[in-house]
C-alpha positions in Angstrom: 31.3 -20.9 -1.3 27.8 -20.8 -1.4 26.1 -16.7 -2.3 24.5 -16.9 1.2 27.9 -17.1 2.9 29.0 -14.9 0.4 26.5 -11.8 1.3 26.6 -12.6 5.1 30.3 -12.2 5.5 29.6 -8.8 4.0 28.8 -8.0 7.6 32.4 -7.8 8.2 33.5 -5.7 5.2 34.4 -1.9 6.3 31.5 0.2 5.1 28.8 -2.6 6.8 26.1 -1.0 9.2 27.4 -3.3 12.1 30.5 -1.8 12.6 28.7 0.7 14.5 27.6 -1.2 17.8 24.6 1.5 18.0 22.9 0.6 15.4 23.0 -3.0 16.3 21.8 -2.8 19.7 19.0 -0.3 18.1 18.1 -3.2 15.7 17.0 -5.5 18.9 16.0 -2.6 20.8 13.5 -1.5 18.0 12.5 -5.1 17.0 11.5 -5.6 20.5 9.6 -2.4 20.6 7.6 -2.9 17.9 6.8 -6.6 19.1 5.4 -4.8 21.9 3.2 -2.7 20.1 1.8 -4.7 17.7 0.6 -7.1 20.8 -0.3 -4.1 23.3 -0.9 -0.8 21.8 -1.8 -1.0 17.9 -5.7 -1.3 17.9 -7.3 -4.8 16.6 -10.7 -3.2 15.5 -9.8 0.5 14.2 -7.0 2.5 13.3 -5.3 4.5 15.8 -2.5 6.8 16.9 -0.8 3.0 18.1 -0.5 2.2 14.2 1.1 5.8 13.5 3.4 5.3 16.3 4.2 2.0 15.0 4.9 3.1 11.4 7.1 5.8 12.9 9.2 3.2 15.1 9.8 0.8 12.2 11.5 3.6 10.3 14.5 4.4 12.8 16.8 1.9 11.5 16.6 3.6 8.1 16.4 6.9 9.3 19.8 6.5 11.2 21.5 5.1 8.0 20.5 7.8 6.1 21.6 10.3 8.2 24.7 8.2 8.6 24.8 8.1 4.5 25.0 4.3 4.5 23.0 3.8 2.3 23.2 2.1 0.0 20.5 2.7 -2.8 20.3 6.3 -3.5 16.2 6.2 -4.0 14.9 4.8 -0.7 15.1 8.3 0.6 12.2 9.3 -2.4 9.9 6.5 -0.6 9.6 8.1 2.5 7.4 11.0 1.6 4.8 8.7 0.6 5.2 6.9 3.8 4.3 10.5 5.3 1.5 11.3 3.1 0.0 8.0 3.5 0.4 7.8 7.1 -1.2 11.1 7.7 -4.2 9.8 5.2 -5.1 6.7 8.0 -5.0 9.1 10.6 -7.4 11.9 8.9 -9.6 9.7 6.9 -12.6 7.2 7.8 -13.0 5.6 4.2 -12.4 1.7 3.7 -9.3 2.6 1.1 -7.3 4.4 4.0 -8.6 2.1 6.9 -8.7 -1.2 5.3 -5.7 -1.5 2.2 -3.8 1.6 2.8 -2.0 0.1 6.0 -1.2 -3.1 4.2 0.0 -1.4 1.8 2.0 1.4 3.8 3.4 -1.7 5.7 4.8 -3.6 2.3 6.0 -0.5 0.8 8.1 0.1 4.3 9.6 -3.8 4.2 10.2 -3.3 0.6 12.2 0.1 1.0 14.5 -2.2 3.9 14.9 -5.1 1.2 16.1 -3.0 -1.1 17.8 0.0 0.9 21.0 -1.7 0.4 20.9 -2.5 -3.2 22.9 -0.9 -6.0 20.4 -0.4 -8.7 20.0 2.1 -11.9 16.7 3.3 -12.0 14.0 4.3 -9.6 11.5 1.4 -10.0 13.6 -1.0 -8.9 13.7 0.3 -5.9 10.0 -1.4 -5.6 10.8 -4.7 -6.9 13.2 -6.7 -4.7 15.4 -9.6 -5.3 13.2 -12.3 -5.4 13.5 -16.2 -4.5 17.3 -15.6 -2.7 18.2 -18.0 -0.1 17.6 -17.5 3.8 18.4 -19.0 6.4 17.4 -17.0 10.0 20.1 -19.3 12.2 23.0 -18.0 9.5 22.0 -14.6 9.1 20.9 -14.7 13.5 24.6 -16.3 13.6 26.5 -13.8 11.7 24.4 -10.8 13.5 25.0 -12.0 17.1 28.6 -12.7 16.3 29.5 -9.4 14.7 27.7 -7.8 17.8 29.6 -9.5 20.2 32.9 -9.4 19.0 33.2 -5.9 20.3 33.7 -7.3 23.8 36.4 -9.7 25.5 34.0 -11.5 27.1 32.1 -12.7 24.6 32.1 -16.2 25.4 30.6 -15.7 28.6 27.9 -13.6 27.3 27.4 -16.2 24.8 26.8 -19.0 27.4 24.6 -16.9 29.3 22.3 -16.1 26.5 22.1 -19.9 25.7 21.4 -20.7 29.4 18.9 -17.9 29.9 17.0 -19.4 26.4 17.0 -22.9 27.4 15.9 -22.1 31.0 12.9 -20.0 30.2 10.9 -22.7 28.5 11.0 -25.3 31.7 10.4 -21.6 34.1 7.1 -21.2 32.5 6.0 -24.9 32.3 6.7 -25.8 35.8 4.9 -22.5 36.8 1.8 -23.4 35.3 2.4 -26.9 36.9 2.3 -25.1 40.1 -0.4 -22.9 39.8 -2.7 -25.9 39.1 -1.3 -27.9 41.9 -1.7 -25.4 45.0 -4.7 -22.4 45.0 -2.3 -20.4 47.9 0.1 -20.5 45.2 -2.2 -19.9 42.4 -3.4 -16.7 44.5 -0.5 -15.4 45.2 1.1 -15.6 41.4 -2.1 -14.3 40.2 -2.2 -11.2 42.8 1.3 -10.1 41.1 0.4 -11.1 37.4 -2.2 -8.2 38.3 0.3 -5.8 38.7 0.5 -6.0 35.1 -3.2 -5.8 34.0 -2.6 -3.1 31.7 -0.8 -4.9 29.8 -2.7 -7.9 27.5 -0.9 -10.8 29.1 -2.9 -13.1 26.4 -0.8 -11.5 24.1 2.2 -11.2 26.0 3.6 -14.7 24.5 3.6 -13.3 20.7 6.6 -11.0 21.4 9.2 -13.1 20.5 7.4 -14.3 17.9 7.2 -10.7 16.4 10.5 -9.6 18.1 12.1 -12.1 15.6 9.8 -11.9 12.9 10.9 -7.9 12.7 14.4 -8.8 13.5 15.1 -11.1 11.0 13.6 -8.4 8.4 16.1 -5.8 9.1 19.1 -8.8 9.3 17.7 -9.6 5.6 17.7 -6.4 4.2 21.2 -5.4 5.2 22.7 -8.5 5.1 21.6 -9.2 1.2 23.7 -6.5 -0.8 23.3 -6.3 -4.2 24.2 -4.7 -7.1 20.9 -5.0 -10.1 22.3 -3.3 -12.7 20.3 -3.2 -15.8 21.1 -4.1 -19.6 19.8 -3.0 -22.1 18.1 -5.8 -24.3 19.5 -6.3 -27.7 17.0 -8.8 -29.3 14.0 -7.8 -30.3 10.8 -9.8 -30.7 10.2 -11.0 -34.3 8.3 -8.4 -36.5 6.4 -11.0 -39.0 4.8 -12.6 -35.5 4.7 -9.2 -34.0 3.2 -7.8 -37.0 0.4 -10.7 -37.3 -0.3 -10.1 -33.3 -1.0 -6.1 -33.4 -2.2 -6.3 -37.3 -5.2 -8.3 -35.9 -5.7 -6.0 -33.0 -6.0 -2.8 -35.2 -8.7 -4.5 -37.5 -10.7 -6.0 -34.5 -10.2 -1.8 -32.9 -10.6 0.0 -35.8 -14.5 -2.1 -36.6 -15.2 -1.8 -32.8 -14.4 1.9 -33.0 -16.8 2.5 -35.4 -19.6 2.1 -33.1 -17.8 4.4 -30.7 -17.5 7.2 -32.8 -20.8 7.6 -33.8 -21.8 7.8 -30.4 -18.8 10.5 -29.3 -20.5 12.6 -32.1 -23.9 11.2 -32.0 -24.4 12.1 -28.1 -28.3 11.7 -27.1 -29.1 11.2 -30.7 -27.6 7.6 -31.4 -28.3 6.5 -27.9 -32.2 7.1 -28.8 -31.8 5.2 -32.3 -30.0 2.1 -30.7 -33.6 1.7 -28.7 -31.2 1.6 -25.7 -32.0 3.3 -22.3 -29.2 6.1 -21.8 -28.9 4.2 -18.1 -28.2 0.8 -20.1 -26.0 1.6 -22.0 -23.4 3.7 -20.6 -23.6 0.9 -17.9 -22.8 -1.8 -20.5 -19.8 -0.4 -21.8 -17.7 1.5 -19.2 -16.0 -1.4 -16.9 -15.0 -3.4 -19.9 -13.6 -0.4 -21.6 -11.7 -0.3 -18.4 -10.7 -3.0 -19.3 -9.2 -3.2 -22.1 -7.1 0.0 -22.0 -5.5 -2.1 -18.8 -4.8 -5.0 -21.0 -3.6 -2.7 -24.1 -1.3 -1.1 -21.2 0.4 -4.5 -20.3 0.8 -5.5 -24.2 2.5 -2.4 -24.9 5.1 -2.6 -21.6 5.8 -6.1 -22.6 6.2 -5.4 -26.1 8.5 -2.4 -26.3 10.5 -3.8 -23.9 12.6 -5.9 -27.0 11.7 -2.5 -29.2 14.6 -1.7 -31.4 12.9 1.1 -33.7 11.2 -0.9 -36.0 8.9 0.8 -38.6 6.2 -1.6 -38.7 5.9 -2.2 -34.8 6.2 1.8 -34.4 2.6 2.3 -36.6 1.1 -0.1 -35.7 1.4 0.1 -31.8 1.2 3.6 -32.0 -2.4 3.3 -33.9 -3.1 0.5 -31.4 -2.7 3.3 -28.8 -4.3 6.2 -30.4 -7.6 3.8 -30.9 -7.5 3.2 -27.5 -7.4 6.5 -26.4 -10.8 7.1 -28.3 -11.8 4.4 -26.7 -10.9 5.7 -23.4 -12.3 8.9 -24.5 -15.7 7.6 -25.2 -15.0 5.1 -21.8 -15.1 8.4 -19.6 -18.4 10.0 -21.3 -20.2 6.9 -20.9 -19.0 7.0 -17.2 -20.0 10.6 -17.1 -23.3 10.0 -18.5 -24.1 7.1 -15.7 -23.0 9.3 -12.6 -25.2 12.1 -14.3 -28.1 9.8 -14.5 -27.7 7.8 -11.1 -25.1 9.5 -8.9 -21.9 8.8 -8.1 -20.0 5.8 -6.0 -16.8 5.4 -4.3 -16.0 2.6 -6.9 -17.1 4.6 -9.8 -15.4 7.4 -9.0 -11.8 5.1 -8.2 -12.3 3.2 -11.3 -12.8 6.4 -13.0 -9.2 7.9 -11.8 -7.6 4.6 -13.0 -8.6 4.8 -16.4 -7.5 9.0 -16.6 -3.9 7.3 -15.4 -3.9 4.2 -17.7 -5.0 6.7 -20.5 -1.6 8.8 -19.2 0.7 6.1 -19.6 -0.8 5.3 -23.1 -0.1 9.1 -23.9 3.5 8.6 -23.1 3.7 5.4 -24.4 3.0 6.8 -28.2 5.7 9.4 -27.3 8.1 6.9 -26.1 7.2 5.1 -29.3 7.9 7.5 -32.0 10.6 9.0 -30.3 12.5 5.6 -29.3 13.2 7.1 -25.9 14.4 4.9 -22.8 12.8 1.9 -22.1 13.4 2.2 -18.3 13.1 5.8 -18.3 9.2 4.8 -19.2 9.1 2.7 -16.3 10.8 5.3 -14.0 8.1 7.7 -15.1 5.2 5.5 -15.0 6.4 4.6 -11.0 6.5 8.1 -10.1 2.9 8.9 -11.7 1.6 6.0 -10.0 2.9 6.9 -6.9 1.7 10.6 -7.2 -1.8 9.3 -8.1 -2.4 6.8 -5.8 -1.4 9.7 -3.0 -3.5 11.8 -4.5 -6.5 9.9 -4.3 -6.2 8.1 -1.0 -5.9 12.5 0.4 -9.0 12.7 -1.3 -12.3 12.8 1.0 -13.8 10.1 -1.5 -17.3 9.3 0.9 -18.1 13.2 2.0 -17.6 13.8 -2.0 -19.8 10.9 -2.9 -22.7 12.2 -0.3 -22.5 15.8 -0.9 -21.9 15.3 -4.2 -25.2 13.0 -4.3 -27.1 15.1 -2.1 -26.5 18.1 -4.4 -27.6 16.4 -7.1 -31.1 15.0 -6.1 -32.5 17.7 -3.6 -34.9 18.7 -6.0 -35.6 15.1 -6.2 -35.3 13.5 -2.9 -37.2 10.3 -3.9 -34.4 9.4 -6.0 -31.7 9.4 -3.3 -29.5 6.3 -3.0 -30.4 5.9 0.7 -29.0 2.6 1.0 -25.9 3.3 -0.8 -25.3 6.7 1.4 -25.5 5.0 5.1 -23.1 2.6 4.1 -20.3 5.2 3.9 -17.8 6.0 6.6 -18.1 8.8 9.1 -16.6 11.1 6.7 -19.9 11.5 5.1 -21.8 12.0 8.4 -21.1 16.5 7.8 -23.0 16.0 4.2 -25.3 13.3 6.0 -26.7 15.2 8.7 -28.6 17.2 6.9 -31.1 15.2 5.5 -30.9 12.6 8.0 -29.7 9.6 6.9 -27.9 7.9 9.5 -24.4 5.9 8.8 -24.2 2.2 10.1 -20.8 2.5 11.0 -20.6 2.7 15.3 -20.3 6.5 16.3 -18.9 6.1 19.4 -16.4 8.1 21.7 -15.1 5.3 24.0 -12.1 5.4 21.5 -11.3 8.7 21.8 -10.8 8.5 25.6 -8.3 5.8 24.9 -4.7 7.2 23.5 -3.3 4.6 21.2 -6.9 4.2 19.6 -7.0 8.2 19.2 -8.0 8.7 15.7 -8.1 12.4 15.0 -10.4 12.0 11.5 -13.3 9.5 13.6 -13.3 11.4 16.7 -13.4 15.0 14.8 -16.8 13.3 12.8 -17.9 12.3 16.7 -17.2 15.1 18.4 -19.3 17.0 15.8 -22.0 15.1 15.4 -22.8 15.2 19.0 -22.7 18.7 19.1 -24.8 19.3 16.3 -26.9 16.9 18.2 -26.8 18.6 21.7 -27.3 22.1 20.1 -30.9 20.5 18.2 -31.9 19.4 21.6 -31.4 22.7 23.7 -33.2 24.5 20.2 -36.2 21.9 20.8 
């Protein structure tokens, strides 16, 4: 019996979500739903309350198991606050993280909490890695779903043949309609007269609702269909210390002669950079992105590395000294950073790529922790998951382009002349309170046709509109 067949008859097992008719018929109902916002309500050019409403629809399924306690893997309920936080973040912010990647990435966190809702696993962080490369087949899954659904009624058969007919027929209704409508203009008219009945709706689009309506359907069939149970072993074998020892001996030397510049500048400051005949501009330019780096890559060494760690002495020092140089190195990464926003203002990237390297330089605190103190290899991981996901929420809450332009504006008023003008109009209206007063107008469109509209109501864009065209009104009726 093949594993497919295997997990779908799980449908009929006691404790399987389809035993309860509800949630069935909620699975179509809420597939189709969403197939009808995504083509009619969810905005194609900017974020609106249609995409909150979207994200909030797509969550009832799980909502009703957990509140029936079916589920399954105890963590998917600790991925739903994020969903919150970052779902209030699109609807606050203007900024290109939360109106360009935070909804893909809101979206693939919500399909990974369904793959995985129904999976027995050990630790937290699996909870964001599903089963990969696992069979599927929509016809046996669609199959076993329809057939579990039906079975609750004696006449099953007959609704069975009626589905068929009705999915056979519709095809031919539609081609020999538009037959018709080509073939006689009375007939055109009048079909066209009652199509307008419906000229809210975006009948262009009207014809990518099944097409959604299954693609949504055969998501949530997946995800409770494919049970699991992912327990986790402990690896026994460890990686050989002679090659091991070779690997991070040669690291240490090439860190320990590259730290040596470092150092003289963390205690050298303004004088070493004026020795070295470099311009302080230069040369905290030069170094801080491949610092960055390299702590990332020292990062992804140590995870794969103390995976196989069994305690040994030699792989203890020398990935803990590995770690501690790198910390200097981080250390000295940040003041260079530091030094360059001081010098030439701040940016959105500089400031992200900043807050990475203050978490990558977190995980290598606790990774010479776990080290000496031989603690759990997937307790790590657990904790490195959390932090990540507590520090990405954190940053996308932050107001990242009305820090950048106040924060710029601030710095040069003194000095006007040396105002990244360019830089600042290409920020988001979240900027435009900072903006406004020295006159530097955003490129973005500032326009309240959106705001009139209810599934394209954004409250963050039409706050920024609404006051900048009072601020604007007022200066008129003061001239």
């Amino acid at each position: 019996m093949t594993p497919l067949i295997e997990e779908t008859r799980k449908a009929e097992s006691s404790n399987s979500p389809f035993n309860d008719i509800r949630f069935s018929l909620s699975l179509i109902g809420v597939s189709l739903l969403l197939a009808f916002f995504k083509t009619q309500c969810v905005p194609e050019e900017a974020i609106g309350l249609g995409n909150i409403v979207f994200y909030m629809i797509a969550l009832i399924p799980m909502m009703y198991l957990i509140l029936k306690a079916q589920i399954t893997n105890r963590y998917t309920l600790f991925g739903l606050p994020f969903i919150v936080i970052w779902s209030v973040d699109i609807f606050i912010y203007n900024n290109t993280l939360t109106q360009v990647f935070l909804p893909y990435i809101l979206v693939g966190l919500m399909a990974i909490l369904y793959l995985t809702s129904m999976h027995k696993v050990d630790y937290f962080y699996q909870t964001f890695i599903p089963r990969l490369f696992i069979s599927f087949s929509f016809l046996t899954y669609v199959s076993t779903f329809v057939t579990h659904l039906f079975s609750y009624n004696q006449n099953y058969a007959t609704y069975k043949r009626v589905f068929i007919g009705i999915f056979i027929t519709l095809p031919f209704v539609v081609l020999f309609l538009a037959l018709f409508r080509n073939a006689d203009t009375n007939f055109n008219s009048a079909v066209t007269h009652f199509l307008n009945v419906f000229s809210m709706m975006k009948l262009n689009h009207l014809m990518m609702i099944p097409v959604y309506f299954l693609i949504y359907l055969s998501l949530f069939l997946y995800a409770y269909l494919n049970r699991a149970s992912r327990s986790v072993n402990e690896n026994k074998t460890s990686f050989d210390p002679l090659i091991l020892g070779i690997f991070l001996g040669a690291l240490n030397i090439l860190f320990v002669t590259f730290l040596f510049f470092q150092i003289a500048y963390l205690f050298g400051g303004e004088e070493y950079i004026k020795e070295s005949g470099i311009s302080p501009a230069h040369f905290a330019r030069e170094g801080f992105f491949q610092l960055a780096w390299v702590i990332a890559l020292v990062v992804i060494i140590f995870l794969f590395i103390m995976r196989r760690y069994q305690g040994e002495k030699s792989i203890k020092v020398l990935m803990t000294a590995l770690m501690l140089q790198t910390l200097i190195m981080g250390i000295a990464s940040l003041k260079k950073m530091h030094l360059y926003q001081w010098l030439l203002g701040a940016t959105t990237l500089r400031y992200y790529v900043e807050w990475l390297e203050w978490f990558l330089l977190a995980i290598l605190v606790l990774g010479v922790v776990f080290t000496l103190f031989r603690l759990s290899f997937y307790q790590l991981l657990n904790i490195v998951m959390t932090l990540g996901l507590i520090a990405f929420s954190i940053v996308a809450s932050v107001n990242i382009d009305y820090l950048v332009a106040s924060k710029a504006i601030e710095k040069f008023k003194t000095e006007p002349s040396k105002l990244d003008k360019a830089m600042l109009s290409q920020l988001s209206l979240d900027a435009l309170p900072a903006l406004m007063h020295v006159s530097i107008p955003i490129k973005g469109n500032v326009f309240e046709q959106s705001c009139h509209s209810i599934m394209q109501y954004h409250f963050g864009r039409c706050q920024r509109i609404k006051h900048h065209y009072s601020i604007q009104n007022n200066t008129s009726e003061n001239e």
